[in-house]
C-alpha positions in Angstrom: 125.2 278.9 124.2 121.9 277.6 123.1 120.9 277.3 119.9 117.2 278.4 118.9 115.6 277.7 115.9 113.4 279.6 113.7 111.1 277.2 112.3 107.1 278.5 112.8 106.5 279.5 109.4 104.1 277.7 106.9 106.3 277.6 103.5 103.7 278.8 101.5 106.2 279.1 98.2 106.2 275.6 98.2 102.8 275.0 97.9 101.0 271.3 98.6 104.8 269.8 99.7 104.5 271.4 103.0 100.9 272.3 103.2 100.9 269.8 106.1 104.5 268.9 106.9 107.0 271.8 107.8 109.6 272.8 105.5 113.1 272.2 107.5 112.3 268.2 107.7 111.9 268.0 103.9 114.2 265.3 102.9 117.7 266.4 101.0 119.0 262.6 100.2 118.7 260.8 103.2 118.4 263.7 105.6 116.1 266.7 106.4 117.4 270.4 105.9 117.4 270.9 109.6 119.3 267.7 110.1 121.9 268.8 107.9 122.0 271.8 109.9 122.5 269.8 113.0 124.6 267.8 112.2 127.0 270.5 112.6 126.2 272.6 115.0 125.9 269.6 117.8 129.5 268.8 117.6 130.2 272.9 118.8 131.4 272.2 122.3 129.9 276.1 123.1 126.2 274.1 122.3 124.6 273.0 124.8 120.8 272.5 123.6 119.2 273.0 120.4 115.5 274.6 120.6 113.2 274.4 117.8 110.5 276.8 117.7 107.5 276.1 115.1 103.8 276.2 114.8 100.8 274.3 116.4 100.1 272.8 112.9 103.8 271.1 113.2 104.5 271.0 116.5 103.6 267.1 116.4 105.5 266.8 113.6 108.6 267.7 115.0 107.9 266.2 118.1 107.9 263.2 116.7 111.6 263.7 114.3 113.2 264.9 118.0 112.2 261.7 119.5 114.2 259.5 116.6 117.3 261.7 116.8 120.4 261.1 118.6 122.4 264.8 118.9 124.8 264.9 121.9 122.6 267.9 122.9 118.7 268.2 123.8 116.4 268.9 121.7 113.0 271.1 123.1 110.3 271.6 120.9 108.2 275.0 121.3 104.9 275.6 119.7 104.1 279.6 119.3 100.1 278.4 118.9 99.5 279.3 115.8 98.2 277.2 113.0 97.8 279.5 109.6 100.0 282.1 107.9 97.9 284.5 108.7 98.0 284.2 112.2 101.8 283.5 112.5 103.6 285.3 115.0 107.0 286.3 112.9 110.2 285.6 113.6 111.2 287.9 116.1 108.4 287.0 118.2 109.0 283.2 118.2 112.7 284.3 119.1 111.4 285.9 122.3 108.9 282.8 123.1 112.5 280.8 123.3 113.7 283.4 125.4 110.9 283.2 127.7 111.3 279.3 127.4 114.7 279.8 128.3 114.0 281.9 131.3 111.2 280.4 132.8 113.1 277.2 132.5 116.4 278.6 135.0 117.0 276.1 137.9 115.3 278.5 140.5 119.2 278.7 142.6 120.3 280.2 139.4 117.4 282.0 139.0 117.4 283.5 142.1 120.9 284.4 141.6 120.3 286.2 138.5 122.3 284.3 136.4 122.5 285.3 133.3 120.9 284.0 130.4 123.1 281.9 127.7 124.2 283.6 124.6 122.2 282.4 121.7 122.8 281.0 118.5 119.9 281.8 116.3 119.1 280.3 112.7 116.6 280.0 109.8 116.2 276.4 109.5 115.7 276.6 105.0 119.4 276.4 103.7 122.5 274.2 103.0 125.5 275.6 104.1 129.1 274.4 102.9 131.1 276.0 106.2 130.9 275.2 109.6 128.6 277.3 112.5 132.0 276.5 114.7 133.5 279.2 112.3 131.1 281.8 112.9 130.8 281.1 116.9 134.6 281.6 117.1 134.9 284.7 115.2 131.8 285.7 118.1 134.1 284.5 120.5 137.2 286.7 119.3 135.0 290.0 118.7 133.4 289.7 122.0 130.3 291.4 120.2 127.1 289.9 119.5 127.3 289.1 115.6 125.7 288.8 112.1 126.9 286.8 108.8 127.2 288.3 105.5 128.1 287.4 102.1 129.6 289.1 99.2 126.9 289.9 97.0 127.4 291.5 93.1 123.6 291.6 92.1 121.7 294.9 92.9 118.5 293.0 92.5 119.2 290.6 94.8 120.6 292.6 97.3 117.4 295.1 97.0 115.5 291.9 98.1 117.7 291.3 101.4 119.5 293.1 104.4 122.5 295.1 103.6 125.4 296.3 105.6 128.5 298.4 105.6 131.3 297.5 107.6 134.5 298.8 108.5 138.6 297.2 108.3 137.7 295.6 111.3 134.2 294.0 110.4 132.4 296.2 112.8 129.1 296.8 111.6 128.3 300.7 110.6 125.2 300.6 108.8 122.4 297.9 108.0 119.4 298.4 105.7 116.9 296.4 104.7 115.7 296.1 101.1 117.5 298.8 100.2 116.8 300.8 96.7 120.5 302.2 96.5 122.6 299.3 98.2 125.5 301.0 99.8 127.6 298.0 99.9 127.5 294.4 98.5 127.8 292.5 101.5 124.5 290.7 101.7 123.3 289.2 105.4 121.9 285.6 105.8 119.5 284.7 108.6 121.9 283.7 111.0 122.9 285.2 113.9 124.4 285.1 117.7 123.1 287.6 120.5 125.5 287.8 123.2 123.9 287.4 126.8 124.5 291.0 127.6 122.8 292.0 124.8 119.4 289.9 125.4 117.5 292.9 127.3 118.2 294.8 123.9 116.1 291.6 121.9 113.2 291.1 125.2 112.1 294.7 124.3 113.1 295.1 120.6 109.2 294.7 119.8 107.8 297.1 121.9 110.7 299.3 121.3 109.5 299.6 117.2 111.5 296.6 116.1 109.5 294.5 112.8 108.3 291.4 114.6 107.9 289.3 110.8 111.8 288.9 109.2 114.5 288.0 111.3 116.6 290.3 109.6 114.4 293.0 111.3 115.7 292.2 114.3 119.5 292.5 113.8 118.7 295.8 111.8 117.1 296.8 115.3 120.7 295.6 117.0 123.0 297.4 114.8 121.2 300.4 115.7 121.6 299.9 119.0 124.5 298.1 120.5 128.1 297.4 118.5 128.3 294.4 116.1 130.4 292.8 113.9 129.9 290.4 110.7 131.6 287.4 109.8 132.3 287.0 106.3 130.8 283.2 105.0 134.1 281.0 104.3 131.5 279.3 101.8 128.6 279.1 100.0 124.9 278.4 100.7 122.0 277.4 98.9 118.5 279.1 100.0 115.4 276.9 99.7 112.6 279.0 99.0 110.7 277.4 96.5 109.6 274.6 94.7 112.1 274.8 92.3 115.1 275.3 94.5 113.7 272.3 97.0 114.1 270.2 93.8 116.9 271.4 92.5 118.7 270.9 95.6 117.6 267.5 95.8 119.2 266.7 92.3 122.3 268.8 93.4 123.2 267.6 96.9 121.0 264.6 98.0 123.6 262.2 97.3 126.2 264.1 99.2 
């Protein structure tokens, strides 16, 4: 299982703070966001390479935080190209660069052999989470099915702003909308997500297929539509940084934790 992720867009919320430095390596304490991340998900012994995917603008950027790090697993930087909001790709197309990455980078034996490609453990790289990803890879594991997380939810107003499912006794996905008007459910879906191997053709031709190529969210509304999946309720909390205000406030909240 690799781990890809989503890190390409420009943070425009946050205004001159990441005008030229990328969002997931803002310092929380003395970490980034993404290293908190990490941190975690490197000691999952299903891991076995963590692969950022940002911008042009950042690429050096994170180029040069990989080099200082020292995760058990490798870390592989890959720049869409893009250098301006406007031009960014979205999130489901940087997931299929990594796939690409991913592909083009078999050992040709296995290549030849038509191995096939690792399941994939895909994040947002903008929140603090208080539960472990080894939680959520397990439950994966046990279902068999590729998966989504969700979160209960009691605001209508913040779940008309997100993706929404319904799910049955077994946490088998029936029904995912995004943005919804009338939520049908209050169990609200984080950007995190893992695509079983067999289900990887489904993602290469999502896009072409009518699948939104700008929220990731898009893309698992795409897979519930079209291949059985289950959600894992959150054991905890996390805390969403998506502006200036939340950046700071989670700098007074957790940076010395």
């Amino acid at each position: 299982m690799k781990t890809i992720v989503i890190a390409a867009g420009y943070a425009t919320r946050l205004g001159e703070l990441t005008q030229n430095f990328p969002k997931p390596l803002l310092k929380i304490g003395n970490n980034t966001i993404l290293g908190r991340m990490l941190d975690d998900i490197d000691t999952i012994p299903d891991i076995d390479e963590h692969i950022i995917v940002t911008n042009h603008k950042f690429a050096p950027i994170f180029e040069e935080w990989a080099a200082k790090q020292s995760y058990t697993k490798p870390i592989t930087i890959i720049d869409d190209g893009t250098e301006t909001n406007d031009t960014r790709l979205g999130a489901v197309c940087d997931l299929l660069l990594a796939i690409d990455h991913i592909d083009s980078h078999q050992p040709s034996a296995i290549a030849n052999s038509h191995q096939p490609s690792p399941d994939l453990l895909v994040v947002a790289a903008d929140n603090l989470l208080f539960f472990s990803f080894r939680e959520f890879v397990e439950f994966a594991k046990q279902k068999g099915t590729s998966c989504i997380m969700c979160h209960h939810q009691p605001s209508v107003e913040k779940l008309q702003r997100t993706g929404v499912i319904v799910m049955d006794d077994d946490n088998r996905v029936l029904n995912m909308e995004e943005k919804p008007l009338f939520p049908k459910s209050e169990w609200a879906v984080p950007p995190f997500y893992i695509y079983l191997q067999k289900d990887l053709d489904l993602v290469r031709y999502s896009v072409e297929n009518g699948c939104g190529k700008d929220a990731p969210g898009n893309l698992a509304h795409y897979m519930v539509e079209h291949t059985e999946m289950h959600a894992w309720p959150m054991s905890a909390g996390r805390f969403d940084i998506g502006s200036l205000d939340t950046y700071y406030e989670a700098c007074e909240r957790f940076g010395k934790k």
